[in-house]
Backbone as CSV, one residue per row, in Angstrom:
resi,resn,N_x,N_y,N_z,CA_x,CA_y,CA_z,C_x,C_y,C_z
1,UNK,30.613,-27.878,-24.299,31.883,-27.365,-24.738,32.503,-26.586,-23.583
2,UNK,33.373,-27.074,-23.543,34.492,-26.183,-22.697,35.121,-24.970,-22.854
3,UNK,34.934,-23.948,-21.622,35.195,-22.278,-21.833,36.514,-22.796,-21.881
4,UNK,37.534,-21.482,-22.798,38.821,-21.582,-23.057,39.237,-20.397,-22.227
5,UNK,39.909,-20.613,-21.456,40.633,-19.196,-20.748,41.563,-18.730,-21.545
6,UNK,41.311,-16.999,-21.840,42.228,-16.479,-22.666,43.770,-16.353,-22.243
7,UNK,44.486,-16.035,-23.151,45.975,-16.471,-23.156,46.258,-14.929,-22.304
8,UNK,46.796,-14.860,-21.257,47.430,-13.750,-20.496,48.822,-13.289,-20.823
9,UNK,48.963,-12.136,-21.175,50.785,-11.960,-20.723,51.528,-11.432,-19.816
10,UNK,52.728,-12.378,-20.147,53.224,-12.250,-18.866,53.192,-10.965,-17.974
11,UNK,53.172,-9.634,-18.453,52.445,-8.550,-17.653,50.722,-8.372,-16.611
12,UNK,50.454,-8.826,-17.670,48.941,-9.026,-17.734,48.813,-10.390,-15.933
13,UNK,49.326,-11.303,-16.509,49.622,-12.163,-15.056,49.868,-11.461,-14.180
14,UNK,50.986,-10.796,-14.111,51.981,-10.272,-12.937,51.060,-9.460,-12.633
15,UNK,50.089,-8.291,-13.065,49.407,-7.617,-12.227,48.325,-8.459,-11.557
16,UNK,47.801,-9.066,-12.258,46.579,-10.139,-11.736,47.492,-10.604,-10.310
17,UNK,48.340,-11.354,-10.554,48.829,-12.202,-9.015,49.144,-10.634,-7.930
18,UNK,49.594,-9.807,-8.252,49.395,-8.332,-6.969,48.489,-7.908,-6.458
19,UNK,47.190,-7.887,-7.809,45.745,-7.257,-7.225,45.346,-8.670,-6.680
20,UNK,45.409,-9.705,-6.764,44.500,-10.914,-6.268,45.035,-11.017,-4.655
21,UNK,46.393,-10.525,-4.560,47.036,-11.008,-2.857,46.349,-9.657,-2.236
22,UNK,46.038,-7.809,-2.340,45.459,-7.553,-2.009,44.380,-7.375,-1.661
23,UNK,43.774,-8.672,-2.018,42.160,-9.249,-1.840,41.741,-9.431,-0.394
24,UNK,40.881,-9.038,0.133,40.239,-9.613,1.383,38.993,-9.885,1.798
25,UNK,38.620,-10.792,2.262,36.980,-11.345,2.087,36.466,-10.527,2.849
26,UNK,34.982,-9.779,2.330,34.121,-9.205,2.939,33.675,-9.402,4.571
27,UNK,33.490,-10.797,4.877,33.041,-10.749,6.384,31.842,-10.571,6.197
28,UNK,31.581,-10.563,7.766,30.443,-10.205,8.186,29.646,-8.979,8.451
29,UNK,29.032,-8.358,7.887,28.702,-7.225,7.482,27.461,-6.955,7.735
30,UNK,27.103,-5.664,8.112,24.960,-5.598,9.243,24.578,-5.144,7.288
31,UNK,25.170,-4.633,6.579,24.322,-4.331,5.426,23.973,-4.952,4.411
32,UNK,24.499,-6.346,4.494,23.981,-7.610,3.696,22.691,-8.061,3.951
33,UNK,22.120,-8.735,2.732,20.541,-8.711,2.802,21.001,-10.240,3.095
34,UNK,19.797,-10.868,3.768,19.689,-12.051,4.216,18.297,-12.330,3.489
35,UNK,17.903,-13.493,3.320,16.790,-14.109,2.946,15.978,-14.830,3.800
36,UNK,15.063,-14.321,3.914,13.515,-14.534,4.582,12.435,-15.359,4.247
37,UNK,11.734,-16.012,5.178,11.119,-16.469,4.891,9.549,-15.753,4.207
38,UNK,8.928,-16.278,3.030,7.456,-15.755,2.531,6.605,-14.848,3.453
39,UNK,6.410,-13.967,4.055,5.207,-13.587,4.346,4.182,-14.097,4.553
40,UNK,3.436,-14.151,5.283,2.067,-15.158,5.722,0.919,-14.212,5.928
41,UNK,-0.432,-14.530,5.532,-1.411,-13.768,5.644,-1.249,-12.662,5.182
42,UNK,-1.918,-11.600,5.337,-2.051,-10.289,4.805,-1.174,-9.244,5.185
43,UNK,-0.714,-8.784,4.255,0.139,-7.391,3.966,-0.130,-6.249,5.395
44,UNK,0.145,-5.919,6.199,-0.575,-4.478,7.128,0.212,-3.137,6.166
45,UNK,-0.506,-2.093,5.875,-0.678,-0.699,5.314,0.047,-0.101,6.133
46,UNK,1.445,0.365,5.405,2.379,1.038,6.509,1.556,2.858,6.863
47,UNK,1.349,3.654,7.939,1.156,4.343,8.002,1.458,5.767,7.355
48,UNK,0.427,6.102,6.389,0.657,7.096,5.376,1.697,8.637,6.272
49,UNK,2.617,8.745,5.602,3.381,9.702,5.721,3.230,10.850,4.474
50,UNK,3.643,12.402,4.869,3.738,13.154,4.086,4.942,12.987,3.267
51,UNK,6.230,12.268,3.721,7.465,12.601,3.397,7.589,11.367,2.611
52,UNK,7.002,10.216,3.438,7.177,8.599,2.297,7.030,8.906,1.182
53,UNK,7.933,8.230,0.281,7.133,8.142,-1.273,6.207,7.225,-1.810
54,UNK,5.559,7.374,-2.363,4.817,6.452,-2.663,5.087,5.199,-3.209
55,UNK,4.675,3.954,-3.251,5.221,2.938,-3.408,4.094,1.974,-4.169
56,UNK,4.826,1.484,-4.944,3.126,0.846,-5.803,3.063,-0.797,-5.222
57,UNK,1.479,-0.403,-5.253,0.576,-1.082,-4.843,1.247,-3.004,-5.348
58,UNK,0.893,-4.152,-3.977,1.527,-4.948,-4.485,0.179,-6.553,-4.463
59,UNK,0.420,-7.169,-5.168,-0.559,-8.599,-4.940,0.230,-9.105,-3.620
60,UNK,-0.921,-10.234,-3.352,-0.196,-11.459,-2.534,1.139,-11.980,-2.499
61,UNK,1.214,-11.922,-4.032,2.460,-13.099,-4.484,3.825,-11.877,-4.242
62,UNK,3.712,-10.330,-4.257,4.800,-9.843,-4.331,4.889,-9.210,-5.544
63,UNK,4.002,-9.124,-6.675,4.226,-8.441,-7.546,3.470,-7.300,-7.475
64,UNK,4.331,-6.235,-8.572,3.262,-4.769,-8.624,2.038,-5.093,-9.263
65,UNK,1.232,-4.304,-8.753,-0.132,-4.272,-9.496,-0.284,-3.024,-10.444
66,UNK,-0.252,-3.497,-12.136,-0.578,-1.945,-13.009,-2.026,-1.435,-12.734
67,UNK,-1.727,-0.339,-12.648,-2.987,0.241,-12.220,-3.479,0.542,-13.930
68,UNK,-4.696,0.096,-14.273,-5.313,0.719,-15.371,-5.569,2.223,-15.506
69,UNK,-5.610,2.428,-17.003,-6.188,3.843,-17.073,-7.771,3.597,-16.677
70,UNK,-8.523,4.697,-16.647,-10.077,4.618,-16.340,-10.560,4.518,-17.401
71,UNK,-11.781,3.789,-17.363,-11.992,3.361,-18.886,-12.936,4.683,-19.376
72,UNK,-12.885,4.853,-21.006,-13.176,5.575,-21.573,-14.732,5.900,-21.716
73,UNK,-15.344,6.765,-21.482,-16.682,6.964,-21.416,-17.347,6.146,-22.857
74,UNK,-19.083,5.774,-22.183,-19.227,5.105,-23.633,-19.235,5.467,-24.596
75,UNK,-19.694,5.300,-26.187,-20.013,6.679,-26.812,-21.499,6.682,-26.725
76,UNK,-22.357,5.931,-26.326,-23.464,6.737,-25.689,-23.868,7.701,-25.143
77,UNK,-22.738,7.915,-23.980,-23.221,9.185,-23.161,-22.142,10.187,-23.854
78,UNK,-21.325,10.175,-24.970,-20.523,10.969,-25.790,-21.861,11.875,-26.734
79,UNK,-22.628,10.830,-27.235,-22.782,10.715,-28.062,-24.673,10.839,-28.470
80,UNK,-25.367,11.973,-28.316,-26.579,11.895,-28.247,-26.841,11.647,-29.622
81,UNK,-26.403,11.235,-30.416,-27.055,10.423,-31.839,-27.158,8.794,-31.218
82,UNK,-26.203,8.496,-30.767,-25.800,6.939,-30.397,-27.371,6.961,-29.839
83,UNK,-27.954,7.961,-28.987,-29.231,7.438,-27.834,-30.438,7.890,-28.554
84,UNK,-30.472,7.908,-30.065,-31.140,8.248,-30.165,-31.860,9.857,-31.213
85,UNK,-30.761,10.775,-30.824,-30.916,11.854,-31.039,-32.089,12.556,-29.855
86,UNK,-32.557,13.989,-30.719,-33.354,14.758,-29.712,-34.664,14.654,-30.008
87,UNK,-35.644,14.086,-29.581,-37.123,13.839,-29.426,-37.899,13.895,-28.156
88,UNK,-37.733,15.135,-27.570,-37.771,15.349,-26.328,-39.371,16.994,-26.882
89,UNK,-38.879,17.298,-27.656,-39.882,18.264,-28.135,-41.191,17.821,-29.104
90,UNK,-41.388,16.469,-29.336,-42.471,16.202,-29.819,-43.554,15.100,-29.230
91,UNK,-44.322,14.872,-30.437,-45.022,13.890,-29.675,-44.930,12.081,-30.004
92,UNK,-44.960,11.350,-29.579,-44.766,9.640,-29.406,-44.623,9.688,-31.154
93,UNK,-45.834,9.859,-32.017,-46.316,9.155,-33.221,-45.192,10.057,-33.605
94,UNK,-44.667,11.645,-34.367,-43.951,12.213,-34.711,-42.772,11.493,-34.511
95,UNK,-42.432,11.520,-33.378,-40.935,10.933,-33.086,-40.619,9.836,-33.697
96,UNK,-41.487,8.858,-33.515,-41.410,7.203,-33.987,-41.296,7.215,-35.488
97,UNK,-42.423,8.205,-36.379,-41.954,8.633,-37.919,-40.238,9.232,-38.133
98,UNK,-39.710,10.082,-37.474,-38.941,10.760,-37.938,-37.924,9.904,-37.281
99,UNK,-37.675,9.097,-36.438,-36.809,7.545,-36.028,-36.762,6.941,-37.060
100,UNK,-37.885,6.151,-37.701,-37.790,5.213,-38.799,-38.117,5.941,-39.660
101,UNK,-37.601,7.278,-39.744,-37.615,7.732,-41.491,-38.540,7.321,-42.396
102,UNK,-39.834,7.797,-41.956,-41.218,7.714,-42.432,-41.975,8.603,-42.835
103,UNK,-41.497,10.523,-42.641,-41.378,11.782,-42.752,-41.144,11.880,-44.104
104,UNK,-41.740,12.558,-44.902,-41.268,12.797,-46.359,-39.802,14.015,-45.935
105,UNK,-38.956,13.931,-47.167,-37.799,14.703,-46.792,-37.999,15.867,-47.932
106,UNK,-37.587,17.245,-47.829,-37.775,18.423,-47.864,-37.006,18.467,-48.868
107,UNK,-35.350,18.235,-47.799,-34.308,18.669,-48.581,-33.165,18.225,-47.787
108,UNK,-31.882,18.270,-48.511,-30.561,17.441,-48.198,-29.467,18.355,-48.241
109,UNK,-29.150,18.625,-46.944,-27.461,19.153,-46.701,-26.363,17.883,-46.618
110,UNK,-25.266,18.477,-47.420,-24.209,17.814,-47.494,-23.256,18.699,-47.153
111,UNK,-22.497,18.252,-45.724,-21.618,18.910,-44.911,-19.866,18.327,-45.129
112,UNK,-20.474,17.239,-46.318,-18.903,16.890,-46.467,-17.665,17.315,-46.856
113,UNK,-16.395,17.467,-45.829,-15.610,18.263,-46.859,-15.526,19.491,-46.103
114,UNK,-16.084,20.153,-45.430,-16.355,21.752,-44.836,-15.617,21.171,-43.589
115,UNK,-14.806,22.749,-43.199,-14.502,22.536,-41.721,-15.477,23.037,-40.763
116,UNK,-15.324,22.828,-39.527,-16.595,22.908,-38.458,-17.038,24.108,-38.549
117,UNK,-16.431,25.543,-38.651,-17.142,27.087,-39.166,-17.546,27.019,-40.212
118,UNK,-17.208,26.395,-41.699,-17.997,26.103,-42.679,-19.449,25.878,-42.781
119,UNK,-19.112,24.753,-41.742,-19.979,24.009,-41.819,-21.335,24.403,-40.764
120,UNK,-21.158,24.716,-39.737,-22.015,25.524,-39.136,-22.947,26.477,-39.868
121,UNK,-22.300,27.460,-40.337,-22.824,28.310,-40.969,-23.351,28.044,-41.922
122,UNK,-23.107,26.908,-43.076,-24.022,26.609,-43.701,-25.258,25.733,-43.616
123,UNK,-25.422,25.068,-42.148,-26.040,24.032,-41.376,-27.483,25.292,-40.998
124,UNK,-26.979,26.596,-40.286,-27.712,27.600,-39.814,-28.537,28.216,-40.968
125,UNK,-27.352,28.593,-41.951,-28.257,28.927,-43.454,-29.317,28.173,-43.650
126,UNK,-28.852,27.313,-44.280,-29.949,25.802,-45.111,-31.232,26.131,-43.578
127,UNK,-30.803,25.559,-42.326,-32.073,25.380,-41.658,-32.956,27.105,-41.594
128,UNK,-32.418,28.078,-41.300,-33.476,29.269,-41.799,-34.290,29.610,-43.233
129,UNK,-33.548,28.701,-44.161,-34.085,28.834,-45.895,-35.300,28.053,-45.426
130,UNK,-34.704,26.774,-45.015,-36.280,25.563,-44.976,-37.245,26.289,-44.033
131,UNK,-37.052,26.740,-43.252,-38.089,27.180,-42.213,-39.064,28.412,-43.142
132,UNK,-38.004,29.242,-43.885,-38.780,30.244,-44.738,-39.922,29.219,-45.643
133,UNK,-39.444,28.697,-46.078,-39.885,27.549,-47.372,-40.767,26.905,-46.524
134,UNK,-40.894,27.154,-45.141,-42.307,25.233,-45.074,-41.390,24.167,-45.056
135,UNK,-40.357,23.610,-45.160,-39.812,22.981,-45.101,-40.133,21.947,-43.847
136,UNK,-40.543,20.488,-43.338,-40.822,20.280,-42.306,-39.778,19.200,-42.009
137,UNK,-39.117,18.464,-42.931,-37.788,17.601,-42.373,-36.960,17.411,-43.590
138,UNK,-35.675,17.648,-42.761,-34.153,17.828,-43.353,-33.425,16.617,-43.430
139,UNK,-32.626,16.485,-44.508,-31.799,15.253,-43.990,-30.401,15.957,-43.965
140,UNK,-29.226,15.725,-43.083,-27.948,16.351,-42.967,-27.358,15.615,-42.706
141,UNK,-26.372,15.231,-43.871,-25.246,14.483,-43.975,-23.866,15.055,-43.652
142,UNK,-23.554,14.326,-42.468,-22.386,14.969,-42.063,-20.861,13.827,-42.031
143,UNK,-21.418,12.670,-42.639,-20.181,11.620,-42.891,-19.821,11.419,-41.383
144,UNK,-19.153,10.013,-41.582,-19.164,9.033,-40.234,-17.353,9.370,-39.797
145,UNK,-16.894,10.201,-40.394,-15.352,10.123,-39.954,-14.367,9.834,-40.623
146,UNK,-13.064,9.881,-39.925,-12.009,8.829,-40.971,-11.526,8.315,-39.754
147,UNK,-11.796,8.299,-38.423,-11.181,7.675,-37.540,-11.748,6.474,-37.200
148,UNK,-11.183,5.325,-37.039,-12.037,3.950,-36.922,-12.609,4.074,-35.117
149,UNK,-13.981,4.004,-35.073,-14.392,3.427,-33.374,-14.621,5.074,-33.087
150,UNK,-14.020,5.568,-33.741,-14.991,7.712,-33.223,-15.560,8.537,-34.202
151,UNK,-16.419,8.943,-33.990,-17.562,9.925,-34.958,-17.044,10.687,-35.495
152,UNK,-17.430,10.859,-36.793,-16.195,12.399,-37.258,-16.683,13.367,-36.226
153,UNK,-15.386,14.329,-36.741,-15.696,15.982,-35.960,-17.367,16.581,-36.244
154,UNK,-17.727,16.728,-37.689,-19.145,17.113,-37.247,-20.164,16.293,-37.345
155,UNK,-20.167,15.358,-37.240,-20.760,14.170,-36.231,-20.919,14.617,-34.836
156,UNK,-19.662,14.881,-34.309,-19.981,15.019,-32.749,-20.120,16.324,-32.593
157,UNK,-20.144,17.603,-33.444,-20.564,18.868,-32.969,-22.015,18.921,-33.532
158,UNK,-22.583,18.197,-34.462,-23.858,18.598,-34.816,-25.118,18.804,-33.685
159,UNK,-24.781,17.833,-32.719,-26.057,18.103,-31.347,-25.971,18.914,-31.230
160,UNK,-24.671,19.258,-30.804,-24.374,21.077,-29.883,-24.857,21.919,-30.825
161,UNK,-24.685,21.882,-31.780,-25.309,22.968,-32.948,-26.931,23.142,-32.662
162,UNK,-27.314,21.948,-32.863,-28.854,21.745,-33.119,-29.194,22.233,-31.411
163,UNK,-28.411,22.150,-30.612,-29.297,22.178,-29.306,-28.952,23.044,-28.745
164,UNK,-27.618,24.046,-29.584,-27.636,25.715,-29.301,-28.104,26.603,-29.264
165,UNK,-27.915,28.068,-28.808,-28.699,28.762,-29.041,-29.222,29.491,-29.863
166,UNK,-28.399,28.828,-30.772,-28.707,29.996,-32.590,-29.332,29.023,-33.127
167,UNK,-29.512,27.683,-32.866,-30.641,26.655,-34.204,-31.349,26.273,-33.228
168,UNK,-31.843,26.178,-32.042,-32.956,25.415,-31.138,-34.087,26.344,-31.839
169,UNK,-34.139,27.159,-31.644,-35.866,27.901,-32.303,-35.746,27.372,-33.110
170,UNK,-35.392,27.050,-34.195,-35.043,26.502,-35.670,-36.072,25.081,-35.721
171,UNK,-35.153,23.972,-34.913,-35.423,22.568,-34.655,-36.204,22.309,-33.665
172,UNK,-37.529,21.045,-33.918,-37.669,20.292,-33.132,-37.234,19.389,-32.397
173,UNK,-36.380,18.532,-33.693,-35.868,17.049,-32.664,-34.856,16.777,-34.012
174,UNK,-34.362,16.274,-33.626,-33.596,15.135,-34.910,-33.012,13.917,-34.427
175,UNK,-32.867,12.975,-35.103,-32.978,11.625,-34.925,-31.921,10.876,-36.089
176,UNK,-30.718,9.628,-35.768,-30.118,9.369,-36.637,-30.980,8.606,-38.281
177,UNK,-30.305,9.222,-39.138,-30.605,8.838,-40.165,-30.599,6.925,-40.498
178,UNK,-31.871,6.490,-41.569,-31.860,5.163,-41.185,-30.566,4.775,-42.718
179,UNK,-30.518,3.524,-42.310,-29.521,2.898,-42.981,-29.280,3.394,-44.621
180,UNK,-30.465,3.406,-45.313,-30.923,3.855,-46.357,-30.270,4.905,-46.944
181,UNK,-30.726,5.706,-45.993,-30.276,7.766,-45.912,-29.080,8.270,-45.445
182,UNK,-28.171,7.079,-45.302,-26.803,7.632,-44.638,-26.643,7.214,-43.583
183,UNK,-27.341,6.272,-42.761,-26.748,6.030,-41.459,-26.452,6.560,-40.351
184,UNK,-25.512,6.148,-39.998,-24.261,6.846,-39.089,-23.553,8.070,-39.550
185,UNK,-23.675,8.541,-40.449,-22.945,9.484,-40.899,-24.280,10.759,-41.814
186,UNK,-25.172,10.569,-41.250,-26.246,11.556,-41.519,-27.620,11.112,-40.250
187,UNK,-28.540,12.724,-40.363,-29.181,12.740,-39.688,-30.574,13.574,-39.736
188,UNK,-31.497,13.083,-39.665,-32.785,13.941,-39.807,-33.257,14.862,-38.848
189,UNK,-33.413,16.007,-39.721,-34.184,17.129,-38.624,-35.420,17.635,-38.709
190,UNK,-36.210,17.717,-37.217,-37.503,18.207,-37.824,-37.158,20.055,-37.592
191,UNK,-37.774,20.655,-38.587,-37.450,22.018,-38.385,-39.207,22.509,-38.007
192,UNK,-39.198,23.268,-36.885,-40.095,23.897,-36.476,-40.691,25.230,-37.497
193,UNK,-42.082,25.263,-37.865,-42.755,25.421,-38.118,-42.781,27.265,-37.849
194,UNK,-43.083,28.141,-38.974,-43.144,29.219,-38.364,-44.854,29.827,-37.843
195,UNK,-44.930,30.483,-37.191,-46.253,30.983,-36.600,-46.373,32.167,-37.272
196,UNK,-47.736,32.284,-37.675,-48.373,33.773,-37.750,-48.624,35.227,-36.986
């Protein structure tokens, strides 16, 4: 289909034919870009200046390269339940029981629902009651989160708790809870034993 040129009036003309005769072709001019041939072989690294700005990084072909963010730590090393939990204070056979939840259980905290000072403090309570009591393993349910792919909040503060300085005398080791007992979202503790 054919463009229709709009209908001009006769004003509308008359200025057009004045501005079009004061027209004059550009010429030859040093600030016109000319076109070059491709680049061959490798790029040379212009010499870093304080004052240059920086200029992003380019491929072969001429395009920018996005630089990624750094990738996110695993939750392994986030995450000392992910490895395992703490079994660093006992011995092979102990550990391997209280891993596969083979330990008779004492008694059951439920941390659900409490915010992290709540919940602390009643984490510290409960483990000084059991220790009074003989108590020798805990189960502590602390729920898996509401965020999909990250541990709830006391999920990921419970190590620090257990491996602080107000519950380490307390605890031996603890180890994630097996499928059975809560999973991912609970965890067994051995509570150390009081002396005479």
């Amino acid at each position: 289909m054919k463009r229709r040129k709009p209908d001009l009036s006769d004003a509308d003309a008359q200025v057009w034919r004045q501005l079009s005769r004061s027209v004059k072709p550009l010429g030859q001019r040093a600030d016109r870009v000319t076109v070059t041939t491709p680049m061959t072989g490798r790029p040379r690294p212009a010499p870093a200046s304080d004052t240059a700005p920086a200029l992003p990084a380019l491929t072969p072909q001429g395009i920018p390269v996005q630089k990624r963010p750094p990738p996110r730590p695993s939750l392994a090393r986030l995450d000392p339940l992910a490895q395992g939990g703490h079994l660093r204070d006992m011995d092979a056979r102990t550990a391997r029981r209280l891993r596969q939840g083979r330990t008779a259980l004492d008694a059951t905290l439920d941390l659900h629902g409490l915010t992290q000072i709540h919940a602390h403090d009643a984490l510290a309570s409960f483990l000084r009651k059991g220790q009074a009591r003989g108590w020798r393993c805990v189960l502590v349910i602390t729920g898996k989160g509401f965020r999909a792919g990250e541990p709830g909040v006391l999920r990921q503060a419970l190590p620090g708790w257990l491996d602080g300085p107000g519950l380490r005398p307390l605890v031996v080791g603890y180890s994630p809870a097996r499928i059975e007992d809560g999973g991912a979202g609970a965890v067994y503790v051995l509570i150390r034993r009081l002396r005479d």
